[in-house]
N, C-alpha and C positions, 0 to 999 in steps of 0.2 A: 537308325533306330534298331534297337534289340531285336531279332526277327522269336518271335512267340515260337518256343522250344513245346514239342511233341508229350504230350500225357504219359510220363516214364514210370515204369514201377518194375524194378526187380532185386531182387538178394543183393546186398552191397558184396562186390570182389574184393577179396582179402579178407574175408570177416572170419573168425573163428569158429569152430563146429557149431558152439551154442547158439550164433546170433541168426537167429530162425530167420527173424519177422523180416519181413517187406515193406520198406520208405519207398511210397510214389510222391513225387513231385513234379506238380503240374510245369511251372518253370524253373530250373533248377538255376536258371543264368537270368534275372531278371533286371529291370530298372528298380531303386531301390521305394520310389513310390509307388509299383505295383504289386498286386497279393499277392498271395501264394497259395496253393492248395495241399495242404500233407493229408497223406491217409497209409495209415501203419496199419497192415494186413499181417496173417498168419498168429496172431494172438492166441493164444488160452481163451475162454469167454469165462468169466468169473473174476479172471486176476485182475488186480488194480497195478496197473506199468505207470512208469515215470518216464516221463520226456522231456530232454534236457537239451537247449538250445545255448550254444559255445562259441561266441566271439573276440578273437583273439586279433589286438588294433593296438600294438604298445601294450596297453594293459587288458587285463582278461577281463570280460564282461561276459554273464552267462543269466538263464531263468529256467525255471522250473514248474512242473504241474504233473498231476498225476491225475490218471483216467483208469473206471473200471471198463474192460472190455466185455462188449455185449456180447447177443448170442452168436454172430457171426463172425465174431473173433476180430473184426477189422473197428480200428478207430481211426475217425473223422475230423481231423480238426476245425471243419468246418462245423459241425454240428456238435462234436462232444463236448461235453460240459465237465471244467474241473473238480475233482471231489478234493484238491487241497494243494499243497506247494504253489500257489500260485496267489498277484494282488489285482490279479483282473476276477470279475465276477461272471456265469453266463460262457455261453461258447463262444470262441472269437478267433476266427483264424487266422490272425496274424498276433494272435495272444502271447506268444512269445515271445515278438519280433520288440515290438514296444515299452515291456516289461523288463526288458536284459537289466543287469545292475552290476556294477564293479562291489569286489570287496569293501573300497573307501571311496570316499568321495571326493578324492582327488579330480581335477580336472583332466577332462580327454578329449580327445579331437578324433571324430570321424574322418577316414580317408576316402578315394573314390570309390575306390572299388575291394569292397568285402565277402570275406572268403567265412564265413558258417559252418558248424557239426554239428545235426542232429541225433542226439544217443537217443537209445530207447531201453531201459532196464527194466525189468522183469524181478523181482527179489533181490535186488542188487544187483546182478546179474545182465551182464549189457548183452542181448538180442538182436540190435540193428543199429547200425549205422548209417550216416549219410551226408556229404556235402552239397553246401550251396553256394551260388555265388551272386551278391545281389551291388548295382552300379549305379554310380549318381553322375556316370560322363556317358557320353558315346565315342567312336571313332570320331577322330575330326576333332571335336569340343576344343575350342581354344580358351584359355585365360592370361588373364595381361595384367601385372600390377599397375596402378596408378599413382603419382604421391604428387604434394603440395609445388616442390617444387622445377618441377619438369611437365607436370599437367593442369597443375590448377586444383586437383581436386586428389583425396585421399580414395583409394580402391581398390575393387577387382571389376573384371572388364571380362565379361563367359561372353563367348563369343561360338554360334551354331559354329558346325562344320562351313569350311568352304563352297560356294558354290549354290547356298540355301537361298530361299528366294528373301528377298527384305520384307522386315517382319518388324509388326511395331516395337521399339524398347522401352523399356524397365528399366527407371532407376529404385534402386531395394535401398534401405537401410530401418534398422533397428530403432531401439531405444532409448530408456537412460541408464545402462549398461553398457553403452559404449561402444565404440569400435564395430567392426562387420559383424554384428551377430547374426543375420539375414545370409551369410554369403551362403550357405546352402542352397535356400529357397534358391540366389540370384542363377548358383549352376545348375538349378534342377529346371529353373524356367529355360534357359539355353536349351537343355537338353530337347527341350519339347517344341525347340526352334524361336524364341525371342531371347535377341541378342540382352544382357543384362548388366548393370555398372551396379555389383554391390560395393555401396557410398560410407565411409566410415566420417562424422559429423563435426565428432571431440573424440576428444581418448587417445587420439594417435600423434604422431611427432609431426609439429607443422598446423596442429589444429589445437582452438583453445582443449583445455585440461579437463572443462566440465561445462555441463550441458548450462550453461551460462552467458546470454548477449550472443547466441549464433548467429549469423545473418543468416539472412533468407536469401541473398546473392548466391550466397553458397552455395545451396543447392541449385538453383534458375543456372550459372556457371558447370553444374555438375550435368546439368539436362542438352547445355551445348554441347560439351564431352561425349555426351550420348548420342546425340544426335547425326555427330561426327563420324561414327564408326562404320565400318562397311555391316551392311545387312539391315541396318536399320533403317527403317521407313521413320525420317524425319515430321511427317506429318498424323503420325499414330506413336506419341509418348506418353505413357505413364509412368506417376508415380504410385510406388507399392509400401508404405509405413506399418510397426506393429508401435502398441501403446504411446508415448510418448513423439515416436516415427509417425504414428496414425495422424497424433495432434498436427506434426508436423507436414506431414502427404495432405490435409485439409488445407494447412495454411498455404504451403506453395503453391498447389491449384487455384489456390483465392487470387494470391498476388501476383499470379505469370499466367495468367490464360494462354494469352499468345504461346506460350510453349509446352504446359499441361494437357493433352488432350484426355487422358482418363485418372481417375483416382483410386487407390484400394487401400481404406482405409481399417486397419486389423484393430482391434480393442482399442480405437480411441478414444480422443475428449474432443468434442463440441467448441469448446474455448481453448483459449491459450493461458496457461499456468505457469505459474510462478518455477521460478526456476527450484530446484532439488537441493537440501532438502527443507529449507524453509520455507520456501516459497516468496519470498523479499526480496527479489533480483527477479529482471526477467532472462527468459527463457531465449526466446528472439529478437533480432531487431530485424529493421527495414530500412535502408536508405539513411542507417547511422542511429535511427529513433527505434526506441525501445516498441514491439508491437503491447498495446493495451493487454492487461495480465488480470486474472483476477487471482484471490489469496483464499476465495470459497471452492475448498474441495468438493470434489461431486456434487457440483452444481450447475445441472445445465442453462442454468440462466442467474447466474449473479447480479446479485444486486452492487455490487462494491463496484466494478466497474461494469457497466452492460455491454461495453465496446470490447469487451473481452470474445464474443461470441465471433465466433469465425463466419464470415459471410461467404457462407460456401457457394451460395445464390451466383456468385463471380465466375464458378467452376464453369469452364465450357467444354465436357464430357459429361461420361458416364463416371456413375459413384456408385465404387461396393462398400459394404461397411459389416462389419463383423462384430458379436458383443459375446461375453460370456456371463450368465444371468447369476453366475456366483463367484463371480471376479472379487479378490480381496485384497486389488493393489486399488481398483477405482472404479467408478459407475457406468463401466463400458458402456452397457444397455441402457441406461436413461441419455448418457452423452450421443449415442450413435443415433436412437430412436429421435432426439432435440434434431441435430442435422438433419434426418430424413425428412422431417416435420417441416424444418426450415424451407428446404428445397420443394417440395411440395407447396408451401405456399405462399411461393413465389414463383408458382406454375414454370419451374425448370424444366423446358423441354427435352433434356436428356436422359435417359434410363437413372434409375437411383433405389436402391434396396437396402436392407436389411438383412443381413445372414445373424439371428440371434439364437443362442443355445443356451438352454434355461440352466441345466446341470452345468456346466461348463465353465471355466473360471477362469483367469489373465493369461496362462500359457497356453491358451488356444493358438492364439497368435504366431506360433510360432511353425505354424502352417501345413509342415510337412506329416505327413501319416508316415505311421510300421518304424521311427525312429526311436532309439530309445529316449524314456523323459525321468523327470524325477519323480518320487511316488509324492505327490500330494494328493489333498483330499478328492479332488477333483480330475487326478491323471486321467482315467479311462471316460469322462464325458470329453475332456479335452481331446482326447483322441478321438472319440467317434466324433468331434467338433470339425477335427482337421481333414479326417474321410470327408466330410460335405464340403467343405473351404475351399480346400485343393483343386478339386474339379473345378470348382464353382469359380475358383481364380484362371483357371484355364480357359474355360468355355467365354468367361466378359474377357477375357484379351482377344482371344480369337474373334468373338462377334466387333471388336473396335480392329481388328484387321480387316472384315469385312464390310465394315462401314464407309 
């Protein structure tokens, strides 16, 4: 692990006569789900500066916010409050980090390890500088492709360093989006030491085309893989799903006890739903038979079919479950709260929760904090959604390691 770098603050070397000000950064070399503390000293007290956060990944991605500086001349990102440049609201210190945007919206791909400049201009006028450097691997960190035909299953395979002790694993996958969109989360859980298979479903070469009749083998095949691996405690397996992955991390723990021991379900559904985007195919099967589907959108209990309802009651673990109270893809919060409901009474004697977040909307799910997202209406609940998640996904693996 990153060993916590010392409370640094002084004058950037190389900087031109004019750039006064002082960038402390509390880690200037961090993991990329931990914070950061900036505080820009030597200021004017009256001038309003602009602070401009610069990442350069393939394509340039940058954000902006301006701050008037108080009587002590020093600004706080943890405390100071933007007066403008900026679509977060309120002080936020990692307000930067989450916000970045590309020129277009072209697609981009984060790499492991990101290198940041923090500018600080004054009238125009750049003042201070500062790099950072923030990591989503550790020393050691292994990954391993997976595909259809040499493994059984489509993947990546994050694998701790050598030598860690066995640790339960994680199989990750996404959506109806396709493909690994999870494979972050799956290297950021390595990183924290559970070995992880992020699973790709459909989308890929060797796997149907669309989230359409998937088996449910599939995955239960994907969790022997898992199982398999050196560092993993075969007897502490989870699965981790986001939206449509959610629906699906409920179903697999229903149909394979014997090899699910915990669940982490992100913005799911309650039932199983018709396949995308009409919903008149289903979504999965079982044993060659279609699993019971219903065609009533956000509906935690349908009437068209009732066998649609996922009998979570089956699960033989713990269940996290995650909702966003202004999800505009589906009824995260009425389908999650339906399960929990379920399980409760049917007196499941396993832990079983609700993590719901009222402001918060369908890209909760997407787990990770301080990354950058899109600006929807709901970006910055979604973010303070993922700060609570994150942990919250760390601390229930960990207590099923100590189980």
């Amino acid at each position: 692990m990153l060993s916590a770098l010392a409370f640094v603050g002084a004058a950037l070397g190389g900087c031109g006569q004019d750039e006064r000000a002082t960038i402390s950064i509390d880690h200037p070399d961090s993991l990329s789900d931990r914070p950061v503390h900036v505080r820009i000293g030597g200021l004017p007290a009256g001038h309003t500066v602009s602070v401009q956060l610069r990442l350069v990944n393939k394509r340039t991605l940058a954000s902006t916010a301006a701050y008037r500086v108080p009587s002590g001349g020093v600004v706080d990102l943890r405390t100071a409050k933007p007066v403008g440049g900026t679509p977060y609201h309120g002080a936020d210190p990692m307000g930067l980090f989450w916000t970045l945007r590309a020129k277009t919206d072209a697609p981009w791909h984060l790499t492991w390890t990101l290198r940041y400049t923090l500018t600080v201009r004054d009238g125009g006028t750049v003042v201070g500088r500062r790099t950072l450097t923030r990591r989503s691997t550790v020393s050691g960190l292994h990954s391993r492709k997976l595909r259809p035909d040499t493994d059984g299953v489509y993947g990546t395979m994050f694998e701790p360093p050598a030598g860690s002790p066995k640790r339960p694993g994680v199989l990750v996958f996404g959506g109806s989006e396709g493909g690994e969109f999870l494979d972050g989360v799956a290297r950021m859980l390595a990183v924290h030491g559970f070995p992880s298979l992020s699973l790709a479903y459909f989308g890929e070469p060797g796997l149907p085309s669309s989230l359409t009749r998937v088996p449910l083998e599939y995955f239960a095949k994907a969790m022997t893989v898992l199982s398999h691996q050196p560092g993993v405690d075969p007897r502490h397996l989870a699965v981790l799903g986001g939206s449509r992955g959610g629906e699906a991390a409920l179903l697999v723990g229903s149909y394979f006890p014997a090899q699910v021991h915990a669940v982490i379900a992100l913005t799911p559904a309650n039932v199983a739903v018709g396949a995308p985007p009409s919903g008149h195919d289903p979504a999965w099967t079982y044993r060659g038979k279609a699993i019971p589907y219903t065609r009533q959108f956000n509906e935690p209990a349908p009437t068209d079919v009732p066998k649609a309802v996922i009998p979570v009651e089956r699960i033989a673990g713990p269940v996290l479950l995650t909702c966003g109270g202004r999800d505009a893809v589906w009824a995260s919060c009425p389908y999650a709260r339906a399960a929990d409901a379920r399980l409760s009474a049917h007196h499941d004697r396993y832990p079983h929760r609700v993590l719901a977040y009222p402001g918060a909307g369908h890209r909760s799910n997407a787990l990770l904090p301080y990354v950058p997202v899109r600006n929807d209406p709901t970006a910055q609940a979604d973010e303070a959604a993922k700060r609570s998640e994150w942990p919250a996904t760390l601390a229930f693996l960990k207590q099923l390691r100590s189980a």
